[in-house]
N, C-alpha and C positions, 0 to 999 in steps of 0.2 A: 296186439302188435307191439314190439320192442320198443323203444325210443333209443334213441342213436345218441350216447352221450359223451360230446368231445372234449377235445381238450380243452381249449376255450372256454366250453362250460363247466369244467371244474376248475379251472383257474380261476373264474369269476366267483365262483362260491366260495371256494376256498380265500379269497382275498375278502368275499364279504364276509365271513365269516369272521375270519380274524379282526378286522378292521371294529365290527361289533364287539369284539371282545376288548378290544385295547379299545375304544369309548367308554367302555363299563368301566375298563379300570383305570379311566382319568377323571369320568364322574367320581369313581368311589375316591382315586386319590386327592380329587380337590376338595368333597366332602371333608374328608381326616384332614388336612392341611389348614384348611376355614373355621372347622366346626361347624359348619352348618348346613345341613341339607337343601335349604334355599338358596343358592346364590343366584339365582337371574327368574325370572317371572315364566320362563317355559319350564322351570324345574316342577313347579307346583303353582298353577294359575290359581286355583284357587285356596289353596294351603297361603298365596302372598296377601290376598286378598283378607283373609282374617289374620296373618302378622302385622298387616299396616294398620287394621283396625285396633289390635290390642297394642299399637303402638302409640297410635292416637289418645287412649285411653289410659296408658301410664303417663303422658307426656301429660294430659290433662290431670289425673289424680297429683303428678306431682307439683302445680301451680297449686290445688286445694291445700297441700299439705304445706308449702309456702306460706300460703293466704291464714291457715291457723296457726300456724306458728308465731307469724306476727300479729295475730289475734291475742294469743297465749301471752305475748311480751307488753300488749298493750292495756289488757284487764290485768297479770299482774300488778304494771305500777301502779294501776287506777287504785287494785285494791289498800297495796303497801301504802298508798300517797293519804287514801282514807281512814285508814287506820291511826295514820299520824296525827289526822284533823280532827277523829274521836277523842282522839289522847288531848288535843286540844281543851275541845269542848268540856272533856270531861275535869281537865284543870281550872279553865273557864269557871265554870260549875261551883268549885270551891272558894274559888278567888269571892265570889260574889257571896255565899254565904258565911267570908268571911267578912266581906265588907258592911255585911247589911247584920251581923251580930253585936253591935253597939258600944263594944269593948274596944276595938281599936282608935288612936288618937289620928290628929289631922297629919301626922308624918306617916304612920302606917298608911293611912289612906292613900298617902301617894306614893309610898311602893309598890301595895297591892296595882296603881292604877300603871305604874310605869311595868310592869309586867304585862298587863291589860295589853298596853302597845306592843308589847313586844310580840305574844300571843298572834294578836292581830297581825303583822305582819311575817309570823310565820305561817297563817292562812293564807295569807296574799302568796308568799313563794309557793304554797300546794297550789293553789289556785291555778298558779303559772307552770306548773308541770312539765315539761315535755319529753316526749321518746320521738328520737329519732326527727328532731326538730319540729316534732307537731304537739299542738297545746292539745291535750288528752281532755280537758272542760271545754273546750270553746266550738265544738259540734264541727262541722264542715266548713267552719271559716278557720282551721285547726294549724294554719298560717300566721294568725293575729294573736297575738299574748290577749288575751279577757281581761286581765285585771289591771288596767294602767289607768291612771289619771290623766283626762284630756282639758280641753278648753269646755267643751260640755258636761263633763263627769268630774266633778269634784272632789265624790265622795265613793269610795269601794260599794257602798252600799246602794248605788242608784245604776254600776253596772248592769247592762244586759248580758248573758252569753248566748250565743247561736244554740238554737234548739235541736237543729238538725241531727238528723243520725247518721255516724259515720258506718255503712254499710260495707263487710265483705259479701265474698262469694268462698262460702265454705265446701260446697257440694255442688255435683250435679242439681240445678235450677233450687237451691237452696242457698238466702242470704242470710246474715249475719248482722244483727248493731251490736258495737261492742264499747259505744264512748256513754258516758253518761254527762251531762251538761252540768256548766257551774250552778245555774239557774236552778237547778231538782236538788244538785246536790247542797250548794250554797245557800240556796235562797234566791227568789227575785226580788226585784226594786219594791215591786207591789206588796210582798208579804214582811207581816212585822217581827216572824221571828226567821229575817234576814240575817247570817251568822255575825256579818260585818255593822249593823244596823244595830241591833245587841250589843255588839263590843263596844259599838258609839257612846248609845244613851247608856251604858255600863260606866263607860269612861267620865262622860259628862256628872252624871250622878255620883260617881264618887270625888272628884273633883270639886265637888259640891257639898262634899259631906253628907247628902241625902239618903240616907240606909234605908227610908220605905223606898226608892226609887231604884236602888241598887236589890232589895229584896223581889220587885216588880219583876225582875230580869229573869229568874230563876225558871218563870213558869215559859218563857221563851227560850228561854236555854233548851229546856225538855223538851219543848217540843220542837225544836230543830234536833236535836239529839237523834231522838226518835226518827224525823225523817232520814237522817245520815245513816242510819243502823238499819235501816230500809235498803237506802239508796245502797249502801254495802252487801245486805243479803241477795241483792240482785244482779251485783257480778258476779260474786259466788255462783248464785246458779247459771249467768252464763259460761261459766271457767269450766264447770262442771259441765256443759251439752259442749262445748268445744274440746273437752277431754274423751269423751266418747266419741266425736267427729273424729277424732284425730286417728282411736282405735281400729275406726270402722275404714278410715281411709288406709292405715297401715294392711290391716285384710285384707280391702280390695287388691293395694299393691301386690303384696303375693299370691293372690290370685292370677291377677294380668300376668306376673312375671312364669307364675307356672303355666300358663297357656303358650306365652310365648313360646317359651322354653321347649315345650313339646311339639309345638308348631314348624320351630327355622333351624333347633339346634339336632347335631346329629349323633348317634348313638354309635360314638366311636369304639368301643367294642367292639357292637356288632359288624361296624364297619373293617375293621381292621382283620375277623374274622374272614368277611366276605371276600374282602380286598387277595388276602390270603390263596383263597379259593379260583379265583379270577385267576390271579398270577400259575396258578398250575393250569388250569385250564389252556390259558393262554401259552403257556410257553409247552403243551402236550399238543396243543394246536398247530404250531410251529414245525414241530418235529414231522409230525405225521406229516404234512403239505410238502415241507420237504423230500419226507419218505416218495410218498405218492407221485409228484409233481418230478421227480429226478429223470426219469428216462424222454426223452426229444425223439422227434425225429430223426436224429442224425445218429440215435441209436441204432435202428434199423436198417441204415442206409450202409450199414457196415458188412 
């Protein structure tokens, strides 16, 4: 049996018809326009669902990649400040077995010792360090300068510094210490070869003329030495795991960013091709409906 098909019902096809095609090609025109194949949550529900996630996920690599960077700035100085205090140490070192060589008279003495001071208080300015207004020795109290003379503390060498460790967040569930304390690296109050404790009975003893008492010094010298050349090969290997964090964080980025990218951005070529395609379509569409759709009623009523 036939089906009886009127006008009516071609007008309606024909208008949905077109109407489908002109939606195609204002999705495709506002794809090219954007760039991006996603713009609203019905485009691709679940396509938005993994852009929000990789979005989440650069936005988070990029606080990590912050977080070492001011890692990176903060073991620098530590290391550059250390280096200076070897160089110290290591002048230290001669001063004293010039002192304790028997040749020099009591006015040498007291240049070697007015040096002594001087030394001394260029440890004091490392000691006080800071980047970015925080004391790089003074652990998590990294607010408080460490090396001041108070009503209680008299002497540099009965200082405490905070032991605490200044902790980042380098990584996904991965932290970070990156301070070393005056205490490891200086010396504490308790231990005798205190850098500033040394420099004391150094000073005192020459002062004194005493050359066995200024030769005493030497084997404390070394062996703070020693701890400091420690206490430096140990930022080094942190500088180093923070340099491959950083690597690994760099990868991750363009990874997320390539996912992204394949995920919301759209392939204007292809689109511009398609778009192409659509407009013929559409405007062959036209034509014919017109074609079709031109004779009325009031044709035949003639």
């Amino acid at each position: 049996m036939a089906i009886r098909v009127t006008s009516g019902m071609m007008s309606t096809q024909m208008l949905s018809n077109l109407n489908r095609n002109l939606n195609r090609m204002d999705n495709m025109s506002n794809q090219i326009s954007t760039g991006r194949k996603i713009n609203k949550p019905s485009d691709d529900p679940v396509g938005v669902t993994y852009a929000l996630r990789y979005r989440a996920e650069l936005a988070a690599n990029e606080q990590y990649q912050t977080n070492t960077d001011a890692a990176v700035s903060w073991l620098d100085t530590t290391d550059s400040n250390m280096q200076q205090a070897l160089d110290v140490i290591k002048r230290l070192k001669e001063l004293a077995i010039q002192g304790s060589n028997g040749t020099l008279s009591g006015s040498d003495l007291e240049a070697v010792n007015l040096e002594v001071d001087e030394l001394k208080n260029h440890l004091v300015d490392i000691g006080n360090t800071q980047i970015r207004g925080k004391y790089i020795f003074n652990g998590e109290t990294y607010d408080q300068m460490p090396y001041q003379l108070s009503g209680g503390v008299t002497e540099f060498a009965d200082v405490e510094t905070d032991n605490g460790g200044v902790i980042y967040s380098i990584s996904q569930q991965v932290t970070f210490q990156i301070n070393t304390s005056g205490n490891e690296f200086f010396g504490s109050k308790t231990e005798t070869d205190n850098i500033f404790r040394i420099i004391d009975n150094l000073s005192a003893a020459l002062n004194s003329e005493d050359q066995d008492a200024v030769s005493q010094q030497l084997e404390n010298i070394e062996s703070r030495s020693n701890k400091m050349q420690a206490a430096l090969s140990e930022v080094g290997a942190r500088s180093n795991r923070i340099e491959l964090v950083q690597n690994r964080l760099l990868d991750q980025n363009l990874n997320f960013t390539t996912l992204q990218s394949k995920t919301e951005d759209a392939d204007v070529a292809s689109l511009m091709i398609q778009a192409t395609s659509a407009q013929t379509i559409y405007e062959a569409s036209l034509k014919s409906s017109a074609q079709i759709m031109q004779p009325s009623l009031m044709d035949f009523m003639r």
